[in-house]
N, C-alpha and C positions, 0 to 999 in steps of 0.2 A: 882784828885790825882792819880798817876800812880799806878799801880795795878800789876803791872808784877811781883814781888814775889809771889803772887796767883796764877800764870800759872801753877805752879806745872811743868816747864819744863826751862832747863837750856839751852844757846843759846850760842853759838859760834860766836864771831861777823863775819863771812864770811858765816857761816848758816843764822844766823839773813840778814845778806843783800842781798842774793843770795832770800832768802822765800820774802822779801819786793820789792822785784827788782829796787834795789838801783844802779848797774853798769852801767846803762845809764849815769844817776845822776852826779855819780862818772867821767866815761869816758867825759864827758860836761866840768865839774867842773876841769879835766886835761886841756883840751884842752885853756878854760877860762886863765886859770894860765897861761897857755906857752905864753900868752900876755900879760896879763897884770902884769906881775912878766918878763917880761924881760928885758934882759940886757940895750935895749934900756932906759927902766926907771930907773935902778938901778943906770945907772950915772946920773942921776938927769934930764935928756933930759923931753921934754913935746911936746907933738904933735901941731901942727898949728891947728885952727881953723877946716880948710878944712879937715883934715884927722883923727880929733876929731867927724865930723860930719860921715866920714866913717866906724870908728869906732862903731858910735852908731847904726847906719845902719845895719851894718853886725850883731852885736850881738842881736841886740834887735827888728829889724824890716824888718824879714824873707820877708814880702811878699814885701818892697820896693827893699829888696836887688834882689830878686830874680827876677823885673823888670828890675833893673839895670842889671840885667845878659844877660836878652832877647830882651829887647828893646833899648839898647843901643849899639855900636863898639863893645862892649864887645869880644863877641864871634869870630869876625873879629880881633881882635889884638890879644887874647889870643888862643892858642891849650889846649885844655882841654883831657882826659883821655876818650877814645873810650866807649860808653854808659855814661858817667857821664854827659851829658845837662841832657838826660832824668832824669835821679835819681836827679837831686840837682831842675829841675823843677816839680818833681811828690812827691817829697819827702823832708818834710820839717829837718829830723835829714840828713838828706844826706847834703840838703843844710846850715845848721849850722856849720856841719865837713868841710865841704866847705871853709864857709865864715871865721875859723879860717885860714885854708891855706892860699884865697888870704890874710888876713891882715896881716901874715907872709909878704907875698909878697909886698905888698902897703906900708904897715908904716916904714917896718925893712928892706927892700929892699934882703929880704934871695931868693934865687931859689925855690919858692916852686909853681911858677909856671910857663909855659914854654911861651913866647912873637911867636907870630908866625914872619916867615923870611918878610913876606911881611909888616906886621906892622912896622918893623925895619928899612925896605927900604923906606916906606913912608912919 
């Protein structure tokens, strides 16, 4: 049974989430929504197979995606943001912030991230 009238101490919920350290939590749970609440679904669209698999990929399976990042073209078609291999391959919330961008990129087709000139020519 929850106990917190006992505390003897009243919470502000922005005190209460800042002491729990909820803004991770929360900033994840943003980034979550900005796909799967988009407008892409909202007119009723549904992903292929293929990019339903990339999907699950990206949010739920950090260390396949992040092979996907290093041992594949990857890094050869896309320009990526000067220091940011190291941080999305040393750092697993780097690489999550990440993997909502490119799926910006991949499913919804938005600019969110840059094709390098030579990929384009090839």
């Amino acid at each position: 049974m929850c106990r917190g009238f006992d505390e003897g101490r009243e919470w502000r919920i922005k005190d209460w989430k800042e002491d729990q350290g909820v803004a991770p939590y929360d900033e994840f749970g943003k980034l979550f929504k900005e796909i799967t609440l988009h407008k892409y679904f909202q007119s009723g669209r549904a992903l292929e197979p293929r990019l339903m698999e990339l999907f699950h990929m990206a949010c739920y399976n950090l260390d396949k995606f992040r092979l996907f990042i290093t041992e594949s073209t990857f890094l050869q078609r896309f320009a990526l943001e000067p220091g940011q291999v190291e941080k999305i391959t040393t750092n697993d919330e780097e690489l999550l912030r990440f993997s909502f961008t490119w799926l910006k990129f991949a499913l919804f087709g938005e600019k969110t991230v840059r094709i390098r000139s030579a990929a384009v020519r090839g």
